[in-house]
Every structure is written in structure tokens, then in C-alpha cells.
C-alpha positions, 0 to 999 in steps of 0.5 A: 280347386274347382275344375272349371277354372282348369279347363277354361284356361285349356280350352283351344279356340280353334280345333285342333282337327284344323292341325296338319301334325298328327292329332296324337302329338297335339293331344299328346302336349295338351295332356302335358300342359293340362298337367302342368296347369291343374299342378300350378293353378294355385298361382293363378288363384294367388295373382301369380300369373308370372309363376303360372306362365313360367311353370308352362314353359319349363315344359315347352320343346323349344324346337317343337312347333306343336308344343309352342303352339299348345303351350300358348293356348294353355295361358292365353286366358290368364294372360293373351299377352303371354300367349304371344311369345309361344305362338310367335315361336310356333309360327317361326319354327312352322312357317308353312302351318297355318295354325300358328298364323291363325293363333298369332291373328287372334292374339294380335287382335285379342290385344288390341292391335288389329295392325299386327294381326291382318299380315297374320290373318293374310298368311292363316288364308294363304295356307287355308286354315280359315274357318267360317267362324275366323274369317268373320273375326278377320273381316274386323280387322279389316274394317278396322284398318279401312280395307273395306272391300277386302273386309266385306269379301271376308264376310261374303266367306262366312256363310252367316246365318248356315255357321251363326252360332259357331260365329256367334261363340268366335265374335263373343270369344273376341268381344268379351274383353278381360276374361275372368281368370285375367280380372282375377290374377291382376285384381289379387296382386293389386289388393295385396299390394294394398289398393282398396278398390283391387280387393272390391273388385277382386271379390265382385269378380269372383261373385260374377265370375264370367266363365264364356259367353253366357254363364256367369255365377260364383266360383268358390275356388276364386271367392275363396281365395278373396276371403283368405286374402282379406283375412290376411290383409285385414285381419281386424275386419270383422265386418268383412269377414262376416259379409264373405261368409254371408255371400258364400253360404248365400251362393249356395242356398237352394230356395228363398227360406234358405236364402232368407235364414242366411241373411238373418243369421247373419244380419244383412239387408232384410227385416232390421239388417244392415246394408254390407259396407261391402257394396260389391257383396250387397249386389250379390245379395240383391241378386240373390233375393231377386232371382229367387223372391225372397223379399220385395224389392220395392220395400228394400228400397225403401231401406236402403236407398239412402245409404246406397245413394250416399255411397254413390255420390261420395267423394270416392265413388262407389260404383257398385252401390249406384248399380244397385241403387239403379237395379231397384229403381228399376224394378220398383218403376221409380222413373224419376230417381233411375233418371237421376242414377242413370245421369250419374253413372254417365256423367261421372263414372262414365259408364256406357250402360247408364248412358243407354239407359238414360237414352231409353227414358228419354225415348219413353218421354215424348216431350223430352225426346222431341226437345233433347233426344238428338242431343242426348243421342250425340253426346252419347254416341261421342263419349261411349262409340263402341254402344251399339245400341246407341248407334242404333238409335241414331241410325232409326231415329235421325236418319242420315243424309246419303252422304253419310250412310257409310260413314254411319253404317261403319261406325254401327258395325264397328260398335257391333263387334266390339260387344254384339246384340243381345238376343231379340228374344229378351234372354240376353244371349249375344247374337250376330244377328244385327252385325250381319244385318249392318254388313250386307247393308253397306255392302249393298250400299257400296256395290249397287248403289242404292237410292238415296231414299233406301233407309231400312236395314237389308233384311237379315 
């Protein structure tokens, strides 16, 4: 099993330089779970999240606050749920340590419930465990529950852009959603029991495996568990079999030749192959040949693009095939289909990213834009409010009347946490720099008053 997975699962969001208890304690029981982990990571590799959790806390010192504490930190990534129980047990047995108060505040608000996690925010400031970085994940919360000037008091704490990266690490940690180790252990469980749609996804994660912020890329302790799974479940799927070996070997190809030697060996995509029936591989494969120029994209198109646009207009629905579809479109500039695609992924897989993407063309047609663009806009904007590009759009292209700055301002910011910018430099990194903009804006709106004819974002 690969390594990554391990540390991933062990890596404590806050550091542990911030515990009151001696630091040899706290290294002591994170040596003792890692332990643990690296024994009965199989179980996580196998959907058994239950078995994983129960192996952590078999270890766990019922009245050692420190064990408790370490002890959710070592599954929150398989389960944030799981993780609640042990920093709920830390903060009773501590109750004044301000690390479990900080924990609980993450996975209260990890899980959804902002509520919850504002009395755990107020005792983890109380008790001066607040690093920058937490206190810019806090200020949600309290925008959330509409406790604007507490919020905004918060975020004058953060010391945004001097700690931006740190911050941008924290914001990210809490906008990425499902990690991959939880994607994993659920999507295996379900595709044992026998749900078709569980094992694509089981391996399209594994393909794409989310490791943080940034890096993505295969993990071949997770792709190899799909491929055994699929031996298991389907052992008459040759096809399958064949198209996991493919990916595999792909994964690991070094340059185009190699990568092109793979794909004819085993008859996928180039020259006279087939399209995988798999169409979470085939994604893979396209990216693959596009990183590394094996194959003009446009000609694969050409190929493909019937069989990927059935896929996707099935009556079961392939969203994976329509990604794709989408992704060549692109890159061969065929505006006129991506258009259609992009309707497609919005209307009915109700996606957020084809819904800005259709945005982004109607934008680049100016006759389409004057007559439809504010409409396309407030549609998108009522099906996907947590796309911040979208509110971004509004915001510059149909500016708000002064009775509704705030109310736009606080929607903007909300969409902002919820997944951040990409880097204006193009490389696709998450970066608060936005969110910080939209923050001193409305506070400057709230505390001075500006004019009405003040539109622009305070400079950032």
C-alpha cells in the first residue's frame, strides 16, 4: 500500500506546536495511532471505514484528553463524521484546552453545520488558539449565521495577504468537500453491494485521486483495489478487466511512444480502437494523450464524438462520457457543439461547471449576451449560488442598485468560501485573493458608508 494514503489520513490540521500538553505526549499517541493505521489501512482500501475507526479506538486512553484528540485527527479524512465523537470526548475531559475546541469548530463546520461549530469557535478564541489561518475559516461561520460584524472583526484578525498562503491551505482544506479517502471507502461499499454507478466512480476517483489542495493523480493502492473489486463482482467482464489494465499501465507511461505502445497493445482509442465502455477510463486515457501529445485531439473527436454524445444523451446518463465529449470540444474550438454540451451538463446533470462555461460563451457572443446574458446569468446563479464565478459576473456586468450591494456582496462571499478563486495566473491553484477583495468591500460598504456610485472592488 502506498504511503501517501497514510499520511494523509495522519496529518493534524492545526499544529501541534499549538498543544498546552508536553509535545512528547502528543507525538507519543501520534506514533501510536500511525501505528494503528498503517496496520488496518486495508480496511480503508476495502470500503470498511467501521472496521478502521474501531481499530483507532481500541487504542484510545478514555481519560486522556490528548489520546482523544490525536485519535480524531487520525480518521477525520476517512470519516469527519467519526472524528466528532473522539474531539467531542477531548473537549469534555479539557475543558480548559483550547485545542479541542478548535478541533470540534473544524468538524462541526466540516460537516455542514456552522451552528454547532460558532460556540466551539467562541470557546477556541476564548482560550487563545486562534491562528490567523483559523480565524479566516471562523469568519464564515459567522457570516453564515449572519453575525456580520463579528465576522468581519474576524477577518480584520487574519493578517491577509502577510499569512495568504497558510490561509489559502486552511480555506481550501474546508472547501474541498468529500476527500478522496472518504470517495473511496463509500463509493467501494456501494459497488460490492452492486450499484453499477458506485464502482465508476470508485474507479474515476482512484484515477484522480485528490491528495490536497493541488495535486491530484493516480494511486495505485486505490486503483488497485478497483481492479480487484471488479474481478470479484464481475468476473465475466473481460472488457472491464482489459480497460483497468490499460489505465494502469497508462499511468505509469513515461513519454508519448510509451503511452501510444500501451493504447495499441491494448486496442483503445487511437488508430482503429475502441472507445472504453468504461467511460470514467476513457477520461483518463484523453488526458493522458493530451498531457503528454500523443494524438491530435481534434482527430479523436472526429472518432469518438458519436459514440460519447449517445453516451451522454442516454437515458441513463453518462456524465463522465459528456466531460470528455465537452473537453474535446474545447480544444478543437468546436464552439457551436461545446454550446450544446454545456446546455447539457447544466440543464440535466445540473453540473455548476457547464453552467459557467455556457456563461462564458454566451459572454463571447455579443448578440447573444445583449439579448439573453442577464437571463442565463440569473438562472445560473438560482441553480448553482455557491459558483463564484458566476456571482462575479453579475456583480461587473449588471451592476447593483445601492440597495442591494450587501445582499450581493454577501452571496459573492459566500460562494467564494465555499470553493475559492483559481489563481489569476491561469495555473489553477486556489487562492483567497478574491474572498479578501469581497470582504474589505463590504466591510468599507458597512463602516463608511460609500457612495452609491462607488462600484469597484476595494483594491486587494
Amino acid at each position: 500500500m502506498i504511503r501517501s494514503v497514510i499520511f494523509s489520513v495522519l496529518v493534524s490540521f492545526i499544529p501541534w506546536s499549538a498543544l498546552a500538553q508536553a509535545p512528547a505526549d502528543a507525538q507519543r499517541w501520534k506514533a501510536v495511532f500511525r501505528t494503528i493505521a498503517e496496520k488496518n489501512e486495508p480496511k480503508l482500501m476495502v470500503g470498511d471505514i467501521d472496521g478502521f475507526v474501531a481499530a483507532i479506538r481500541s487504542a484510545v486512553n478514555d481519560t486522556d484528553w490528548v489520546s482523544q484528540l490525536v485519535a480524531g485527527d487520525a480518521v477525520y479524512r476517512a470519516s469527519p463524521l467519526a472524528a466528532i465523537p473522539f474531539h467531542e470526548a477531548a473537549a469534555k475531559l479539557a475543558a480548559g484546552e483550547g485545542m479541542p475546541q478548535l478541533e470540534l469548530a473544524f468538524d462541526y463546520q466540516r460537516t455542514g453545520h456552522c451552528d454547532r461549530a460558532i460556540p466551539a469557535w467562541e470557546a477556541a478564541d476564548r482560550l487563545g488558539v486562534l491562528t490567523s489561518p483559523a480565524t479566516a475559516v471562523a469568519a464564515y461561520c459567522f457570516f453564515r449565521v449572519g453575525k456580520i460584524d463579528e465576522a468581519l472583526a474576524l477577518w480584520s484578525r487574519v493578517q491577509w495577504p502577510r499569512h495568504r498562503v497558510s490561509l489559502d491551505f486552511a480555506l481550501s482544506e474546508m472547501a474541498m468537500g468529500s476527500l478522496a479517502l472518504e470517495v473511496h471507502t463509500k463509493a467501494y461499499a456501494e459497488a460490492r453491494a452492486g450499484d453499477e454507478k458506485a464502482l465508476g466512480k470508485l474507479i474515476e476517483n482512484a484515477l484522480d485521486w485528490r491528495k490536497d489542495w493541488w495535486n491530484t493523480g493516480v494511486n495505485p493502492a486505490a486503483l488497485d483495489a478497483a481492479r480487484e473489486l471488479a474481478k470479484t463482482i464481475r468476473p465475466a467482464d473481460v472488457r472491464l478487466h482489459r480497460e483497468l489494465d490499460c489505465a494502469s499501465e497508462s499511468s505509469t507511461a513515461k513519454d508519448s511512444a510509451s503511452l501510444l505502445d500501451v493504447l495499441r497493445r491494448h486496442r483503445f482509442l487511437i488508430e482503429d480502437g475502441e472507445l472504453p465502455k468504461s467511460s470514467e477510463v476513457a477520461k483518463f486515457l484523453f488526458a493522458r494523450i493530451d498531457a503528454m501529445k500523443a494524438a491530435p485531439l481534434g482527430d479523436l473527436l472526429d472518432r469518438h464524438r458519436s459514440s460519447l454524445e449517445t453516451r451522454a444523451r442516454s437515458e441513463d446518463g453518462d456524465v463522465a462520457a459528456l466531460e470528455i465529449l465537452a473537453f474535446l470540444q474545447a480544444q478543437a474550438r468546436d464552439y457551436a457543439g461545446l454550446k450544446r454540451s454545456d446546455e447539457l451538463g447544466w440543464r440535466r446533470y445540473h453540473l455548476a461547471k457547464f453552467a459557467a462555461s455556457r456563461l462564458m460563451s454566451a459572454l463571447n457572443d455579443k448578440q447573444e449576451w445583449s439579448t439573453r446574458g442577464e437571463t442565463l446569468l440569473k438562472e445560473a446563479i438560482k441553480d448553482f449560488p455557491e459558483q463564484a464565478l458566476l456571482h462575479k459576473l453579475r456583480y461587473e456586468m449588471f451592476p447593483p442598485l445601492p440597495s442591494e450591494r450587501d445582499r450581493y456582496l454577501m452571496e459573492w462571499l459566500f460562494a467564494e468560501y465555499a470553493g475559492l478563486s483559481r489563481s489569476l495566473s491561469g495555473i489553477g491553484i486556489p487562492t483567497s485573493t478574491t474572498l479578501a477583495s469581497v470582504v474589505l468591500t463590504l466591510r468599507k460598504r458597512r463602516e463608511e458608508r460609500l457612495s452609491p456610485g462607488s462600484d469597484r472592488l476595494a483594491p486587494t
